[in-house]
TIZADREN-57835 format. One record per residue (C-alpha): z, x, y; residue in three letters; residue number from 1. Coordinates in pm, 1 decimal. Each point is the difference from the previous one (the first is absolute). Example, Ala and Ser with C-alpha at 12.3 -4.5 7.8 and 13.67 -1.06 7.14 Angstrom:
TIZADREN-57835
- 780.0, 1230.0, -450.0, ALA, 1
- -66.0, 137.0, 344.0, SER, 2
***
This chain:
TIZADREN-57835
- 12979.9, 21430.5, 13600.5, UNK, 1
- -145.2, -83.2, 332.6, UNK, 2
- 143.7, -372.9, 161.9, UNK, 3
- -348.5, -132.2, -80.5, UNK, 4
- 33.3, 92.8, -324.3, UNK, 5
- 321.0, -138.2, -21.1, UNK, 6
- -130.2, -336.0, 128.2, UNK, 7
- -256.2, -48.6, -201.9, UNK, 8
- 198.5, 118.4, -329.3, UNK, 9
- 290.7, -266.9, 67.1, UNK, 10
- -292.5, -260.5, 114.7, UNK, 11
- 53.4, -238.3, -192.3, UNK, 12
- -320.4, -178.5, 114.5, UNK, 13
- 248.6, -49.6, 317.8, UNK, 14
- -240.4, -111.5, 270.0, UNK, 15
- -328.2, -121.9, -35.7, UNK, 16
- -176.9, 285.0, 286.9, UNK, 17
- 99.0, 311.7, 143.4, UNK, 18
- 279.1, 140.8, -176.9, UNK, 19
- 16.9, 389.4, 189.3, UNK, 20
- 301.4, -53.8, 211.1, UNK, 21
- 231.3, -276.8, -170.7, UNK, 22
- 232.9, 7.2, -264.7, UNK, 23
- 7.1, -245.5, -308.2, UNK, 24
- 264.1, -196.1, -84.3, UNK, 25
- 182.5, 111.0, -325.1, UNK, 26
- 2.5, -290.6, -277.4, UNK, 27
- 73.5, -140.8, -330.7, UNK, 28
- -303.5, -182.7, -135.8, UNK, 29
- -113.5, -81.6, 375.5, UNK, 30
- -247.8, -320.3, -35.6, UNK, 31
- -400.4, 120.0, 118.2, UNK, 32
- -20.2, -216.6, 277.3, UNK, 33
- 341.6, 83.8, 207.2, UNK, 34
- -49.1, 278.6, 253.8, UNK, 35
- 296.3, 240.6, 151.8, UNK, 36
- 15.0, 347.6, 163.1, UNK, 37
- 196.3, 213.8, 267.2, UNK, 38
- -128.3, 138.6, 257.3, UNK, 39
- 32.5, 419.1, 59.6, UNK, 40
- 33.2, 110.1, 339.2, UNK, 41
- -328.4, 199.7, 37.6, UNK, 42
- -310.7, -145.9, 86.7, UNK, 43
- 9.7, -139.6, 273.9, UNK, 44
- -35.0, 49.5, 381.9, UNK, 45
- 363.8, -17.8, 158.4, UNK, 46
- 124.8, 320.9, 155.6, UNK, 47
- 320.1, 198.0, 46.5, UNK, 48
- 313.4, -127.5, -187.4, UNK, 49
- -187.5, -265.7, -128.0, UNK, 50
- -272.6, 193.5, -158.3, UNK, 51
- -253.5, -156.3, -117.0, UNK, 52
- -3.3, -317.4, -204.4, UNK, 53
- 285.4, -198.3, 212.7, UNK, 54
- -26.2, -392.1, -69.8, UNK, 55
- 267.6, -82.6, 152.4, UNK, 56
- 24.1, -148.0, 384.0, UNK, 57
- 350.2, 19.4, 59.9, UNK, 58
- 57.2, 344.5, -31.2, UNK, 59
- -154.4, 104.5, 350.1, UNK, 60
- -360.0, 158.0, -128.1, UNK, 61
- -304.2, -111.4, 193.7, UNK, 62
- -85.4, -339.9, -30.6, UNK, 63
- -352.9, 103.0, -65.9, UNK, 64
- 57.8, 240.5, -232.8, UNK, 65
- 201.1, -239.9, -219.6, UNK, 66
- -291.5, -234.7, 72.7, UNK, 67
- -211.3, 211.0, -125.1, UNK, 68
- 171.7, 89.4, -309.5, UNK, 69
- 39.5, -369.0, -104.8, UNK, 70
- -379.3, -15.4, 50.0, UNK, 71
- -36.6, 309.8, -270.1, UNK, 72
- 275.4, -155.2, -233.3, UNK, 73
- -163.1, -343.3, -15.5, UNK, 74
- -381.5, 194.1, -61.3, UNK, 75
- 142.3, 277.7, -216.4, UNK, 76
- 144.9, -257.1, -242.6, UNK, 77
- -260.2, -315.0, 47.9, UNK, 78
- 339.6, -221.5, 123.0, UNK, 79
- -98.2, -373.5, -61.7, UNK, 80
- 171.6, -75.5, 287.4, UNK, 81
- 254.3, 123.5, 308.4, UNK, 82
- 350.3, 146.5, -170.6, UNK, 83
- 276.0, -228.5, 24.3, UNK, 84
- 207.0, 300.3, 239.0, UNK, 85
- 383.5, -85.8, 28.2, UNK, 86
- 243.0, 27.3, 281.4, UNK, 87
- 249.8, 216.2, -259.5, UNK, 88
- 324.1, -43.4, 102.0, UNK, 89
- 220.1, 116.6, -305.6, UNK, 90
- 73.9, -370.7, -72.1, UNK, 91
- -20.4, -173.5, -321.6, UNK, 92
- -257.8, -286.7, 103.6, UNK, 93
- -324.7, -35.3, -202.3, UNK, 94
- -305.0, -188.9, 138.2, UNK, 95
- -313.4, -165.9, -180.6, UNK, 96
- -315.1, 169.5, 212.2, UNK, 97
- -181.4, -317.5, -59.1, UNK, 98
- 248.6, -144.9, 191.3, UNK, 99
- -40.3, 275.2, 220.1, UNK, 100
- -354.1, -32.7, 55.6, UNK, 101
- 15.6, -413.5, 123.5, UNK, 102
- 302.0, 58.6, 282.2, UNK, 103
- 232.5, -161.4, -200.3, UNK, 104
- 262.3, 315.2, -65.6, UNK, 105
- 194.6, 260.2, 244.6, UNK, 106
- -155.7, 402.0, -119.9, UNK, 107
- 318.7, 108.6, 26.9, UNK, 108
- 99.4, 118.7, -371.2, UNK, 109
- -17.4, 290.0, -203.9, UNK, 110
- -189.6, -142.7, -321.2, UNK, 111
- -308.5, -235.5, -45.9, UNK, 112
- -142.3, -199.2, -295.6, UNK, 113
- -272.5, -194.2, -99.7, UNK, 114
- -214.2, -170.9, -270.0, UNK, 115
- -318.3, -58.7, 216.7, UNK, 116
- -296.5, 201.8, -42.7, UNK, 117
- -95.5, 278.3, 202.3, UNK, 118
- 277.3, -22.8, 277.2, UNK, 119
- 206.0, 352.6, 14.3, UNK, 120
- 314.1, 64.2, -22.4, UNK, 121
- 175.7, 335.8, 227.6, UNK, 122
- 251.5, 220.3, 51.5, UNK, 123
- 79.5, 283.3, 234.8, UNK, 124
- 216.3, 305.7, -121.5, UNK, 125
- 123.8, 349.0, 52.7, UNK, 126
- 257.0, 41.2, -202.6, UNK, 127
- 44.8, -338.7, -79.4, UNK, 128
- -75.2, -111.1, -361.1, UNK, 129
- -335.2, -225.4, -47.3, UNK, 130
- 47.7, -252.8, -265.7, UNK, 131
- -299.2, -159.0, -128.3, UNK, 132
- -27.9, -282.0, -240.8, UNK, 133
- -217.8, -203.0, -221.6, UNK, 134
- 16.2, -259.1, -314.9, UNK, 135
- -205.5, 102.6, -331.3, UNK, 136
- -286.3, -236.8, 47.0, UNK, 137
- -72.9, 118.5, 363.8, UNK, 138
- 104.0, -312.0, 214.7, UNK, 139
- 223.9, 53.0, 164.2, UNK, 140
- 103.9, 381.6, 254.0, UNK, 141
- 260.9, 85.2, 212.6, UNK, 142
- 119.6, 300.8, 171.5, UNK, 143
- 357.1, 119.9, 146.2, UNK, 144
- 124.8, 213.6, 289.5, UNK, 145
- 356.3, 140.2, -207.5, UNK, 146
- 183.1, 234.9, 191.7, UNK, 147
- 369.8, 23.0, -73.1, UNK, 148
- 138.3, -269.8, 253.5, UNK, 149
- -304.2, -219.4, -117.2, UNK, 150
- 102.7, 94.9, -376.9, UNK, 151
- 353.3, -64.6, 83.5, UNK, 152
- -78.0, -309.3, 135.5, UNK, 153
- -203.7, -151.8, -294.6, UNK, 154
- -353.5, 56.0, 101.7, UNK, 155
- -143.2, 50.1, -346.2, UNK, 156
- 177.8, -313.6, -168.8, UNK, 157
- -124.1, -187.1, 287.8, UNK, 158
- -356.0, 140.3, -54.4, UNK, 159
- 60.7, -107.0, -402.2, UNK, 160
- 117.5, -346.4, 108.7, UNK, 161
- -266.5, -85.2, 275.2, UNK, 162
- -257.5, 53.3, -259.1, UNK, 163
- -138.1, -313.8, -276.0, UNK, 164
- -19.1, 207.2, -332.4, UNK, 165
- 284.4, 59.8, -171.2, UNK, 166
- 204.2, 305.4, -8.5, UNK, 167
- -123.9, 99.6, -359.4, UNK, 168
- -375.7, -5.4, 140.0, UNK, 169
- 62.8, 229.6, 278.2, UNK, 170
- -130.3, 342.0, 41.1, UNK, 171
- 142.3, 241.2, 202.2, UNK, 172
- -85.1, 309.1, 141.6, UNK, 173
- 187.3, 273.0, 238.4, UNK, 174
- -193.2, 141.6, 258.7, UNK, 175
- 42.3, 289.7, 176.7, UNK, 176
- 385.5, 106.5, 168.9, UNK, 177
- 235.6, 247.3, 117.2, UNK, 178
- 106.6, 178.2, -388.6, UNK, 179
- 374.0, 56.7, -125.3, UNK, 180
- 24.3, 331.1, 107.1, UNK, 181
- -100.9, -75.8, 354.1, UNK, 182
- 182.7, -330.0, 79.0, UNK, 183
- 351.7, 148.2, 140.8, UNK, 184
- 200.1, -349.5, 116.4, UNK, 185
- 413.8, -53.7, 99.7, UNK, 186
- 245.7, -164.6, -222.7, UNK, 187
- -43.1, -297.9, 168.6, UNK, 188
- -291.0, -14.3, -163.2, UNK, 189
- 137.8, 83.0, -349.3, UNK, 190
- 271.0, -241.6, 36.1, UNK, 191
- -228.3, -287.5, 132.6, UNK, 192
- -261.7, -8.8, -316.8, UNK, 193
- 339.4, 91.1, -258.1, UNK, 194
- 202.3, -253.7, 157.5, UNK, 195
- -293.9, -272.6, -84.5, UNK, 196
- -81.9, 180.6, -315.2, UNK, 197
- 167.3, 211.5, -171.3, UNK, 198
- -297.0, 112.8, -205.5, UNK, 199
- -158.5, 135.0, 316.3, UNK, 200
- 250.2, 285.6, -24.2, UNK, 201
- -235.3, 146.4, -220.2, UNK, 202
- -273.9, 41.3, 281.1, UNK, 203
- 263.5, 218.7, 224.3, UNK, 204
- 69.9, 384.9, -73.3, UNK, 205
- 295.3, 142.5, 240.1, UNK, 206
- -92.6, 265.7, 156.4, UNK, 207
- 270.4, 135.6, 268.3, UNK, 208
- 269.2, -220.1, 131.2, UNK, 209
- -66.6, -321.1, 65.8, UNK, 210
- -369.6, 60.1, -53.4, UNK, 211
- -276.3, -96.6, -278.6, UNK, 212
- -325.5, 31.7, -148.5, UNK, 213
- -118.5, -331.5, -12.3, UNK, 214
- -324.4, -98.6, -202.1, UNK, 215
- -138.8, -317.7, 96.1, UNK, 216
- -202.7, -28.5, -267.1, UNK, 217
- 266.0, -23.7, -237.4, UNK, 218
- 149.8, -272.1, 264.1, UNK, 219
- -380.7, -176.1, -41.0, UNK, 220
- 44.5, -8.5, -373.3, UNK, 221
- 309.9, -108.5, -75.4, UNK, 222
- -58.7, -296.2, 266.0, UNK, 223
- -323.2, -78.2, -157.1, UNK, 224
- 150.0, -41.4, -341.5, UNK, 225
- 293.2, -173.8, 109.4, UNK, 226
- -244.1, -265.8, 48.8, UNK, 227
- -179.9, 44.6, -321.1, UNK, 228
- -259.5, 214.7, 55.0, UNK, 229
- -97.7, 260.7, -232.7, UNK, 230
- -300.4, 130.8, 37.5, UNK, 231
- 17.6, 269.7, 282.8, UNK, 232
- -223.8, 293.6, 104.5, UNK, 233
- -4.4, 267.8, 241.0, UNK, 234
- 251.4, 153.4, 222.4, UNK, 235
- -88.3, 335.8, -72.4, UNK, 236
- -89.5, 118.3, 374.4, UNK, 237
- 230.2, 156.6, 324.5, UNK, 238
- -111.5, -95.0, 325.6, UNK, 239
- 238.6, 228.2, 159.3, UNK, 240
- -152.7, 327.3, -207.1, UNK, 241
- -367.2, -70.4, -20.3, UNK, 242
- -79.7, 85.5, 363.5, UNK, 243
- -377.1, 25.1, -65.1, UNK, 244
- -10.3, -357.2, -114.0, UNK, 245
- 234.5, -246.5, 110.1, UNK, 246
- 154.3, -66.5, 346.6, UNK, 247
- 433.3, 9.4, -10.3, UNK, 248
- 243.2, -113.2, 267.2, UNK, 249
- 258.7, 189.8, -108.4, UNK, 250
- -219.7, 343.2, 2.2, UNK, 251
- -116.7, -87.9, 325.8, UNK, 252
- 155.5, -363.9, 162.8, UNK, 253
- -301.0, 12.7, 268.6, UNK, 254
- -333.3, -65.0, -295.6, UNK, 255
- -175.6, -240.5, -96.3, UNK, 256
- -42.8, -220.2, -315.7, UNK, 257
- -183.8, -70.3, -310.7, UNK, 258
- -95.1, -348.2, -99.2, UNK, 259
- 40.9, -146.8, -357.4, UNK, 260
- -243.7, -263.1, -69.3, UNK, 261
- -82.0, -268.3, -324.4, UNK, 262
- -208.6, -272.1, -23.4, UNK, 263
- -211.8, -148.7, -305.2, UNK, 264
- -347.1, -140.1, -15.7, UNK, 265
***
């Protein structure tokens, strides 16, 4: 199966234009009118390390090129308006973009929600796991930057809690991330999740001394239904393997990054 193929199998009826390129968000019973993919690295026009579909401006690409590639996102995918982009900094803050949009709150957070029409919601990752979110009756989106520190830290409770529908409404699904078998972290890391849950022992697999497997979508799950959420999809992918499609920082630390985006209309 070609990654077009793929696309288009796992659609979804995803995005509402060009599909080639972009990779549906998984879901349980997703409502019509909510919108979410990933990005895949190719497509685009950056060069070098950051070949070819960099959106990311702080990663030292060509201004232009990432320019440019915002300009194919937003056409590729009919955006009803400019993405809500982040300054990530592996915190736990969540913004509203509508908010966002009037001057009235700081970028600098790693998730965004809102329940206004048409405004987009983003992430950057390469590695990193994209969290998006959505109530059943399509009102409401949100989307989450989660790597470990910002799991750690509480980023998708705080995602859960920023949001107006209630826990039982929410949707989730687990966009694309570095897979258990790739995700080799210290015992500090072990011992900082166990030590504020012990059921996140279950997402660590010792490897050699002092070393672990850790799957962070395991770590996404059991957070998510710690706040009563149950209805989970996704988290099937390994940034870190799949080369051909998605960009990783711990493959290569100088490469770009994907964007996650969501929005309803």
């Amino acid at each position: 199966m070609s990654i077009n193929d793929e696309v288009v199998s796992n659609q979804d009826r995803a995005a509402p234009a060009n599909r080639d390129g972009y990779l549906p968000a998984n879901w349980v019973h997703r409502p019509d009118n909510v919108h979410a993919v990933t990005t895949f690295r190719t497509g685009g026009v950056s060069t070098g390390d950051y070949s070819e579909f960099n959106l990311a401006t702080h990663v030292g690409d060509e201004e232009q090129a990432v320019r440019d590639n915002r300009v194919k996102l937003a056409d590729d995918l009919q955006l009803p308006s400019e993405p809500a982009w982040l300054d990530q900094v592996h915190s736990n803050k969540v913004i509203r973009v509508e908010e966002v949009t009037v001057g009235q709150s700081d970028k600098q957070a790693d998730a965004s929600v809102t329940s206004m029409k048409g405004l987009v919601c983003a992430v950057l990752t390469a590695d990193c796991l994209p969290v998006f979110f959505c109530d059943q009756a399509g009102t409401e989106v949100a989307v989450a930057h989660a790597g470990w520190r910002g799991l750690h830290a509480g980023i998708i409770s705080n995602t859960v809690k920023a949001m107006k529908s209630p826990a039982s409404e929410i949707l989730v699904s687990l966009g694309p991330a570095i897979g258990p078998l790739s995700f080799e972290v210290g015992e500090e890391v072990f011992y900082a999740f166990a030590d504020k849950n012990e059921a996140n022992k279950e997402a660590f697999e010792a490897t050699t001394k002092g070393h672990y497997l850790c799957d962070i979508y395991q770590l996404a799950r059991l957070e998510l239904e710690s706040v009563g959420i149950a209805k989970i999809a996704g988290g099937d992918c390994c940034t870190y393997r799949e080369n051909h499609r998605f960009y990783s920082y711990r493959r290569q630390q100088n490469t770009g990054r994907m964007a996650s985006l969501i929005w309803f209309q």
